[in-house]
N, C-alpha and C positions, 0 to 999 in steps of 0.2 A: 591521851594514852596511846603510846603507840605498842607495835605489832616487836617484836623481837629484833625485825630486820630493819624499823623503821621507816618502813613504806607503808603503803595503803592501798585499795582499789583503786581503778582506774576512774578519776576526776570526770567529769562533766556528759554523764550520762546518766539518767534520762535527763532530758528537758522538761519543761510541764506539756506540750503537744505530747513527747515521746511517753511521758507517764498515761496520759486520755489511752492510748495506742496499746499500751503493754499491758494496762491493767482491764482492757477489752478482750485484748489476744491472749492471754496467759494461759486461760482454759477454752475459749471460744475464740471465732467464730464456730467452725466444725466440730471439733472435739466433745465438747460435754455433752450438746444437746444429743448426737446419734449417739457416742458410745455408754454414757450415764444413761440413758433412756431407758435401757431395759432393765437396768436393775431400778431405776427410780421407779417403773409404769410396776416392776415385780415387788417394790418394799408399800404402795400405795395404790396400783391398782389405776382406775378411772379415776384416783382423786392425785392423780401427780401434780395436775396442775395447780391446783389446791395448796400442796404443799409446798409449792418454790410459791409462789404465793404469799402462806403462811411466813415463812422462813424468810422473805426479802427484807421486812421491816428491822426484824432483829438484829439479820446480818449487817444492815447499815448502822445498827448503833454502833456494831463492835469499828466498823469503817473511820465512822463520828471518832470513836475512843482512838485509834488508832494515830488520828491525824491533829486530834489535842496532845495526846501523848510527845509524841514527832516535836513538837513546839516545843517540849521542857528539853529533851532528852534526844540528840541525833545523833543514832546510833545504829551500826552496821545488823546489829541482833535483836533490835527490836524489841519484841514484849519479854526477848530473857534480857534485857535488862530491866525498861519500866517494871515489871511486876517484881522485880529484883529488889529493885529501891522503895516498893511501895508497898508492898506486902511481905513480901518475907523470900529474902535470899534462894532458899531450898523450891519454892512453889515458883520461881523465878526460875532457874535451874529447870525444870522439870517442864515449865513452858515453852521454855526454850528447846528440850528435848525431843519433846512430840512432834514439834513441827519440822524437824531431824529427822526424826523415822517417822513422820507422815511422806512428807516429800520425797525420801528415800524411796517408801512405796510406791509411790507414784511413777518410780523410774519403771518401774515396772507393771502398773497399770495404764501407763501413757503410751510403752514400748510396744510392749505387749502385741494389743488390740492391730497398732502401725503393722506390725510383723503379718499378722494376722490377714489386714485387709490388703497389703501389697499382693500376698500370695494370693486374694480371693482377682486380682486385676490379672495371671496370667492362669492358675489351675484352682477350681473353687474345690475342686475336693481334697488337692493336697492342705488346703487351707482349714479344715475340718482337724487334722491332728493337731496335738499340742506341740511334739519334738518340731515340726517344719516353723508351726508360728513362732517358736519359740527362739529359733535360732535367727528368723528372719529379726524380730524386735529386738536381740539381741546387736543386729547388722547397724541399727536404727539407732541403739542406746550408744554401742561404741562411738559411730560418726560423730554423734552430738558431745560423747566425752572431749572427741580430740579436740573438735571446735571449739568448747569451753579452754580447753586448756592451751590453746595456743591463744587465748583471749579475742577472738572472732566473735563479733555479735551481729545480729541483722538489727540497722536500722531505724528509724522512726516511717523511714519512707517505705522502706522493703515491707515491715512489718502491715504498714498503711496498704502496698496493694497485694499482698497473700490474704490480709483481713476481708476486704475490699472483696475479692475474688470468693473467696467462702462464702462472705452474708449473700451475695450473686446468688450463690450454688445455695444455700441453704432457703431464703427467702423463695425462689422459684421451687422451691421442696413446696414448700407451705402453700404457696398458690396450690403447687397441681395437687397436693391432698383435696383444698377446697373443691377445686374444679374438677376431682373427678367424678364428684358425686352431681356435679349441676350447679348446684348451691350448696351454701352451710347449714343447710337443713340437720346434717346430723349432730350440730353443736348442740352440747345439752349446759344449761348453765347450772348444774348440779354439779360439772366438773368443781368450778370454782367454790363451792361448796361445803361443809365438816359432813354431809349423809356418806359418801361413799367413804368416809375412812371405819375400817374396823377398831374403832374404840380409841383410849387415847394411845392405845400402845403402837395403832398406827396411823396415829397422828405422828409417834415420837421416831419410828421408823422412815414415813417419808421425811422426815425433817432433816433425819441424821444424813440422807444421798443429799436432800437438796444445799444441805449446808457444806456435802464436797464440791458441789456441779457450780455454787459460787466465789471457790477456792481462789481464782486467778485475781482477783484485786489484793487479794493477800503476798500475792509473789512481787507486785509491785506497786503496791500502794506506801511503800515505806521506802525508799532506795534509800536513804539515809545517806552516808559520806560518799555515795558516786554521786549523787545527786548535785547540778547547779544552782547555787541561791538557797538548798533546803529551806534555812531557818524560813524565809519569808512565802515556802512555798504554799497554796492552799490546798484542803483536799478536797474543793470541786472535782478537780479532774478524776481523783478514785471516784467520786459518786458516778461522775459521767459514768463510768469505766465499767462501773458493777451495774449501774442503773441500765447501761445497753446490755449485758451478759445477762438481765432479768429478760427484758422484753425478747430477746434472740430464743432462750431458753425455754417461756411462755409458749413465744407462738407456733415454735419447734413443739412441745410436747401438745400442747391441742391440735396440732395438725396430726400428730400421732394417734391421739384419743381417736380421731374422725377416720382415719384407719381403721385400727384395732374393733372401733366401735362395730362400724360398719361390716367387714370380716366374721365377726364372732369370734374374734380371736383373742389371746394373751401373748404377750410379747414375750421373747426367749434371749435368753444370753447372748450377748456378744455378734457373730454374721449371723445367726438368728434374726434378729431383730432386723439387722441394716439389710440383708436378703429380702425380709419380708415387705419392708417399707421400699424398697429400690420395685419389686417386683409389683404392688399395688402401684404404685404411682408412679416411678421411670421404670419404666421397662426398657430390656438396651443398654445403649450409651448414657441415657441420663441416669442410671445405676453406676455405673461407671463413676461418671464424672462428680457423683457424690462421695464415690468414695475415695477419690485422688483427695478432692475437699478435705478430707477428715486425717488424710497421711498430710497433705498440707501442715493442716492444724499441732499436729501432735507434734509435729518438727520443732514447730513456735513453742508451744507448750511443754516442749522437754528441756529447751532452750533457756526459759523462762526460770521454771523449776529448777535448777542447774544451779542461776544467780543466786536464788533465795536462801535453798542448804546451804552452797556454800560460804553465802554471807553470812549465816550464821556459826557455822563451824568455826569458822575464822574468829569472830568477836568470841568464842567461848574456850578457842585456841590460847588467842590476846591475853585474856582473863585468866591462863592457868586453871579452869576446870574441866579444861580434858588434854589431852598431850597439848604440850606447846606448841609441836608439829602443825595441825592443824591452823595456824597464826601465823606460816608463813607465806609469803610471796615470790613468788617468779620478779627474778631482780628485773628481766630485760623487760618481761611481758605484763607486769602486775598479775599476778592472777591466782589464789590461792591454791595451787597444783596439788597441796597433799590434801586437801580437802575435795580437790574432784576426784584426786586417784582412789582415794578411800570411799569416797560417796559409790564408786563407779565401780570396785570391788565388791563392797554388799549387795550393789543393783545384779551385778551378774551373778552372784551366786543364789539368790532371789530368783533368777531364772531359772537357774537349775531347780530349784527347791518346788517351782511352779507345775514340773512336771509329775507331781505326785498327783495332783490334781487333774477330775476326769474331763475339764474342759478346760476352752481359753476364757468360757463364761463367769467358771465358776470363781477363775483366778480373781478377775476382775471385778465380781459380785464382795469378796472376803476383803480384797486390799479397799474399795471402796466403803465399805462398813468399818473397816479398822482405822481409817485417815477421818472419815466422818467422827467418829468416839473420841481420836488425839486431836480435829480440829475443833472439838465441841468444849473438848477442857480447858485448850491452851484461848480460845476465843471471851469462855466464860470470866477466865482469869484478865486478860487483857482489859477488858469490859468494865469487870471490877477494879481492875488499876487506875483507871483513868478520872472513876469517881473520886477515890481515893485521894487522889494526887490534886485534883481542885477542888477538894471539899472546903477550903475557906474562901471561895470563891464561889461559889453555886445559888447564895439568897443575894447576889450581887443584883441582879436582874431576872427577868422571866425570861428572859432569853437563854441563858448562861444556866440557868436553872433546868430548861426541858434539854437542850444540846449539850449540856454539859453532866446533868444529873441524870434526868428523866430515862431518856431513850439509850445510852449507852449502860447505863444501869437494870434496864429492861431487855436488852440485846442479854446481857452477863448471864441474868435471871433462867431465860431462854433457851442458851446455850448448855447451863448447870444442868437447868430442867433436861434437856433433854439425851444429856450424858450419862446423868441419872436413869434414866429411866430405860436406854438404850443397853444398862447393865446387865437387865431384866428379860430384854428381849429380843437380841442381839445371835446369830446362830452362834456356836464353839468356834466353830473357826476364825472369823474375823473377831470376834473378842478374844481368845486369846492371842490374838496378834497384838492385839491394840492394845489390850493392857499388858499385856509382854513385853511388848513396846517399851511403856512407860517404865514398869519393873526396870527394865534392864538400865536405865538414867540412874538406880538409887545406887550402880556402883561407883562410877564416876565421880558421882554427885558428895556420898562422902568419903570417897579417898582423896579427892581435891581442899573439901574439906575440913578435913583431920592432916591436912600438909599445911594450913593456912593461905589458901589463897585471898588475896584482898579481897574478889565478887563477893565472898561473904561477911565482909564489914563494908557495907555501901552506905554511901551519903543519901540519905533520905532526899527521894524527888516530892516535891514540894511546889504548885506552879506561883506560890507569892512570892517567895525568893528565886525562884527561877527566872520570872519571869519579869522581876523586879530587878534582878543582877543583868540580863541581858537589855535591858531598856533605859537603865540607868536612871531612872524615873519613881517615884514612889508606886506602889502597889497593892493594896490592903492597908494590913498594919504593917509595913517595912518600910521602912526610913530612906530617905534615898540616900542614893549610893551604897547601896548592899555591898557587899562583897561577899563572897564566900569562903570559907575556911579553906585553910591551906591542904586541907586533907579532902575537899570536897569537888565533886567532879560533875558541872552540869551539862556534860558533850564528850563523848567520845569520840569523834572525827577528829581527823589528821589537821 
């Protein structure tokens, strides 16, 4: 299936080194652990660690489901198509949505924060207003629009030593929390623990930050048609990718507990937080130079994010369920332009809109809770596609059974669980974003249609015929030499 213009992304990026790299950098090294911090140590308290913790297992099934999916189905939009062919067109659609205005959000809870900490490196007080941070992350989100769209990316190598440089800055964070007390005397293993969460409602609260702070394997654990070799690619490398964004994450927030602990304090939004922590433990220049770390980061990370909307827009361009606009390419440059310039119009009026709000805290407290509720739905779904799609496969083996049934199905479970529940306990503000969010998909969703677009008569993904047609080999019960109907489509890449 091609694009209108019959073109496509730009071929042979990532590599599988460059996938390990991207899906490390996407939200970390810097990024998550200092600016997610305060709203994660404010949704969970002393049990933050606890909860990325809790949440790590889950999150890899959806990883697990993601990277079985990939194998039937490689495709630029990801779970809006698998949950498209496997569950039902419309919940398909609407997966695809969230992860649209999740990442849209994100233009502005990544910019943000940048805007934010630039201005705290030359006057901390003008840094303190929303109008200065505002315009500065505003300076931040432009640069990175034009880069996308002149198709400019950083590297596998580049990426390698800004990452490189962070864990630096971040790991020596963690030492001197330890060392400033003597020893780890103040570590309490209660952190890791269910006593300090206030009931399950927050359990379901840290679950929902921690399941944004491990957002970045998501932006590039799927490259689909830029990707070299896709079909035969593995997804070790995503596990790498999230399994470091865990451990970076961990040792980043118990060195914060040892802080906080220590102090008698509660952590506060936003240069709150990264103040308090620079001032306990770099005083200085080592304040400083943690916070270039984190404008680092977010550069990568806005970068990042950029690719994934607009991959997606583009496949749902493709597909005739939102303008065809959206589906087109830059002849010279490859690069889906009306999909950043559009991504990059709501980002900026988003900044405006952020100034109603009485902090840069609180922005960044609401878009994090509303991206957490759309990455909790679209993940549960995903989750649940993947069982779906190899369920005549699953009493094949035990193997195939717990990686392919068990755990990706307990990831879905997880994610529902805790969407659900997030309905209940969630402030007005970031929930009605986030289900605002979603609401606003069900226009799109049936005026495309009630026009007949094909996304909603899909070929059922199925991985015995899929995977039986691409291997040319018997499979199950499939005969060899499958073929598939003429009307049937098991790859959308160029």
């Amino acid at each position: 299936m091609r694009n209108s213009s019959g073109r496509g992304f730009r071929p042979d990026v990532p590599g599988t080194f460059g996938t390990v790299v991207r899906a490390a950098a996407g939200g970390i090294p810097a990024y998550s652990p200092v600016v997610t911090a305060a709203v994660l140590v404010g949704a969970a308290g002393l049990a933050a660690p606890a909860a990325l913790l809790y949440c790590v297992l889950p999150v890899l099934g959806i990883v697990l489901a993601y990277g079985r999916l990939e194998r039937l189905d490689v495709n630029a939009g990801a779970a809006y198509s698998w949950v498209g062919r496997t569950l039902h067109p419309f919940l398909g659609f609407l997966c695809g949505w969230a992860l649209v205005v999740s990442t849209t959000l994100f233009m502005v809870a990544g910019a943000l924060p940048a805007g934010m900490l630039t201005l705290t490196l030359f006057d901390p007080e003008l840094a303190r207003g929303t109008w200065p941070a505002t315009a500065a992350g505003a300076c931040w989100l432009v640069m990175m629009l034009l880069v996308a769209l002149v198709g400019a990316r950083l590297t596998a190598r580049a990426r390698t030593i800004v990452s490189g440089v962070e864990l630096a800055v971040l790991l020596l964070f963690v030492l001197g929390a330890v060392a400033r007390n003597g020893t780890a005397a103040a570590f309490d293993w209660s952190w890791l623990g269910s006593g300090d969460f206030c009931g399950v409602s927050g359990v379901a609260a840290g679950a929902l930050v921690a399941a944004f702070s491990y957002r970045s394997w998501h932006a590039t654990g799927c490259p689909g048609e830029e990707a070299r070799g896709v079909r035969r690619r593995s997804v070790l490398p995503v596990f790498i990718g999230a399994g470091t964004v865990f451990l970076l994450l961990e040792a980043f927030t118990l060195a914060v507990n040892v802080v906080l602990a220590t102090e008698g304090t509660t952590a506060r939004s936003g240069a709150g937080t990264l103040a308090l922590l620079c001032d306990a433990v770099w005083p200085g220049v080592g304040g400083r130079l943690l916070v270039v770390a984190v404008v680092l980061s977010t550069v990568v990370t806005l970068e990042t994010t950029l690719i994934q909307v607009t991959r997606t827009l583009f496949t749902m361009g493709r597909d005739h369920t939102v303008p065809s606009a959206f589906g087109l390419v830059h002849r010279r440059r490859n690069t889906p332009w009306v999909a950043v310039a559009a991504v990059g119009g709501v980002a900026l009026a988003l900044f405006a809109a952020s100034n109603a709000f009485d902090s840069v805290g609180d922005v960044v407290s609401g878009a994090v809770g509303a991206m957490g509720l759309q990455l909790a739905f679209s993940h549960g779904l995903a989750g649940l596609a993947a069982v779906v799609a190899y369920r005549r496969v699953l009493l094949s083996s035990v193997r195939e059974l717990l990686l392919g049934g068990v755990w990706p199905l307990a990831g879905a479970a997880f994610m529902s669980w805790v969407f659900y529940e997030s309905l209940v306990e969630l402030p007005a503000a970031p929930l009605a974003i986030g289900l605002g969010g979603l609401a606003a998909g069900l226009i799109p969703m049936f005026w495309y249609w009630r026009r007949g677009s094909s996304y909603y008569r899909p070929a059922k993904l199925d991985a015995v015929r899929a995977l039986a047609a691409k291997s040319d080999t018997p499979y199950g019960d499939v005969p060899r030499r499958h073929r598939p109907a003429a009307d049937e489509t098991l790859a959308t890449d160029f």
